[in-house]
C-alpha positions as CSV (number, residue, x, y, z in Angstrom):
1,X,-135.6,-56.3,-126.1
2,X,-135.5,-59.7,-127.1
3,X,-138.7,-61.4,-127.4
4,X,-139.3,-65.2,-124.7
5,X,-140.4,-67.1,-128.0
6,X,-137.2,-66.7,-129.7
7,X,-135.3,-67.7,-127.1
8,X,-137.9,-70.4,-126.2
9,X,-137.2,-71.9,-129.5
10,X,-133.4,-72.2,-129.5
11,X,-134.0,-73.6,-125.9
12,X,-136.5,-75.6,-127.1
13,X,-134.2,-76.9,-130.2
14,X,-131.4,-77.5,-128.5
15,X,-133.7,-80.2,-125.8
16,X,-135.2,-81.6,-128.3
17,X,-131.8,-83.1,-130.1
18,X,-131.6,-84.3,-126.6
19,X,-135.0,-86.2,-126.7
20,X,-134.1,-87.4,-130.2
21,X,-130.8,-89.1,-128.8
22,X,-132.5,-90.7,-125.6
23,X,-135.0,-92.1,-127.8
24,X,-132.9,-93.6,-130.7
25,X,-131.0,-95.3,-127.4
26,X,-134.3,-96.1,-126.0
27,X,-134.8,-97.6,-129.2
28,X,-131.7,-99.7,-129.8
29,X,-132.2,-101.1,-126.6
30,X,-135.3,-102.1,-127.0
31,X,-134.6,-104.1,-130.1
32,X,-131.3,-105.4,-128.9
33,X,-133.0,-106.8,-125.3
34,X,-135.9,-108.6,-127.7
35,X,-133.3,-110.5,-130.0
36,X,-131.7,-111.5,-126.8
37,X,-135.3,-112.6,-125.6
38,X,-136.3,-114.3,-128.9
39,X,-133.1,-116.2,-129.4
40,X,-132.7,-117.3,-125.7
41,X,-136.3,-118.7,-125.6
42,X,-137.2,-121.9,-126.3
43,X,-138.9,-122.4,-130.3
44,X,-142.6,-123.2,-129.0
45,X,-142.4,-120.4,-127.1
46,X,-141.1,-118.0,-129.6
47,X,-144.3,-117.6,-131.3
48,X,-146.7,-116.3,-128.5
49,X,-144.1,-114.6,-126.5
50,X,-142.3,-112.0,-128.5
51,X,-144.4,-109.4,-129.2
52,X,-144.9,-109.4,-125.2
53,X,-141.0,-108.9,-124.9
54,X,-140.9,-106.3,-127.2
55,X,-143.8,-104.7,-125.8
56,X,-142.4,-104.8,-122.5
57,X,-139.0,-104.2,-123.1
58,X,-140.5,-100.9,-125.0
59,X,-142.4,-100.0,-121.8
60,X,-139.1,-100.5,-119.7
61,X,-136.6,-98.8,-121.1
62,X,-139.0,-96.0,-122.0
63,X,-139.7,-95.5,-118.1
64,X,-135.7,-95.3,-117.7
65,X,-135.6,-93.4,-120.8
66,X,-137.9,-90.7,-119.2
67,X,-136.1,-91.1,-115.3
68,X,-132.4,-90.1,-117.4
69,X,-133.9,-87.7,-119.9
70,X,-135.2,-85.9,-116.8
71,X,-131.7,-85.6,-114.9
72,X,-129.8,-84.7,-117.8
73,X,-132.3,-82.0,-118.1
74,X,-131.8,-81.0,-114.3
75,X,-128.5,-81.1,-114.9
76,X,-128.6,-79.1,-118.5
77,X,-131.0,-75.8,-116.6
78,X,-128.8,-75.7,-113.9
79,X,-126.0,-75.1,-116.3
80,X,-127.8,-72.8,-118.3
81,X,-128.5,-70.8,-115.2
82,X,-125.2,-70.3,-114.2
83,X,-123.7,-69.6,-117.8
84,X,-123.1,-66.0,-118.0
85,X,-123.5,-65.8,-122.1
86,X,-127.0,-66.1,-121.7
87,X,-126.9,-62.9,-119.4
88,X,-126.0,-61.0,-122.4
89,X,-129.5,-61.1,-123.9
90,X,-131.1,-58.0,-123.5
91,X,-134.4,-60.1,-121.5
92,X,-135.0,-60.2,-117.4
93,X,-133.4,-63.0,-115.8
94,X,-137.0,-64.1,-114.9
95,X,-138.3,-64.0,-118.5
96,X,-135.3,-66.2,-119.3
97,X,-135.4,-68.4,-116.5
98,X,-139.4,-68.9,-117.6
99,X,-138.2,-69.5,-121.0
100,X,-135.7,-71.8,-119.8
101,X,-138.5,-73.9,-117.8
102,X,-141.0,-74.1,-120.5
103,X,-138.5,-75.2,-122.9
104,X,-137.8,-78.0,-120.4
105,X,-141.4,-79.2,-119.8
106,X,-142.1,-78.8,-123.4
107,X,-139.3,-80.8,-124.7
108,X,-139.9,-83.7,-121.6
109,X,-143.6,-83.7,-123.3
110,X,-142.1,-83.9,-126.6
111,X,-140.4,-87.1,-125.7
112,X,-143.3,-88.6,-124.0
113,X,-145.2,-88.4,-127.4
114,X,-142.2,-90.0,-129.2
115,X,-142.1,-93.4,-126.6
């Protein structure tokens, strides 16, 4: 039989490019939304407010980063679930589907630390 933690860690691999791509977009946006910010403001403002609107603009998009991250996850178990080339793993369908669920809450952790 095929051990969980190998199959955890291709699961696990294959959410975390996921978390990498949400957080590089995370990311951009951030950045773009502050130039926006800095160069809409007035000049005596500039100075004391931008590292709020990066700050905040961080926080922000990292909440919405987390609330997409999370249905593209939804969306990514349920279609691993249903896929019948996983099935041909010699594991139980619970083992898998526990491997499956880790993987997830692992991998939704793992972007948490990135933001």
């Amino acid at each position: 039989m095929r051990s969980s933690w190998s199959v955890f860690k291709v699961l696990f691999k294959q959410k975390s490019r996921l978390a990498h791509r949400t957080f590089g977009v995370q990311l951009f946006a951030t950045v773009v939304f502050s130039l926006i910010m800095f160069f809409t403001t007035a000049a005596a403002e500039r100075e004391n407010l931008y590292p709020d609107y990066l700050q905040t603009a961080f926080i922000l998009f990292g909440l919405l980063a987390n609330l997409i991250y999370l249905g593209i996850t939804c969306w990514q178990n349920e279609k691993f679930n249903r896929e019948q080339t996983w099935r041909l793993i010699p594991m139980h369908d619970s083992e898998l589907y526990l491997a499956n669920t880790i993987s997830s809450g692992f991998a939704f952790i793992y972007l948490d630390l990135l933001l």
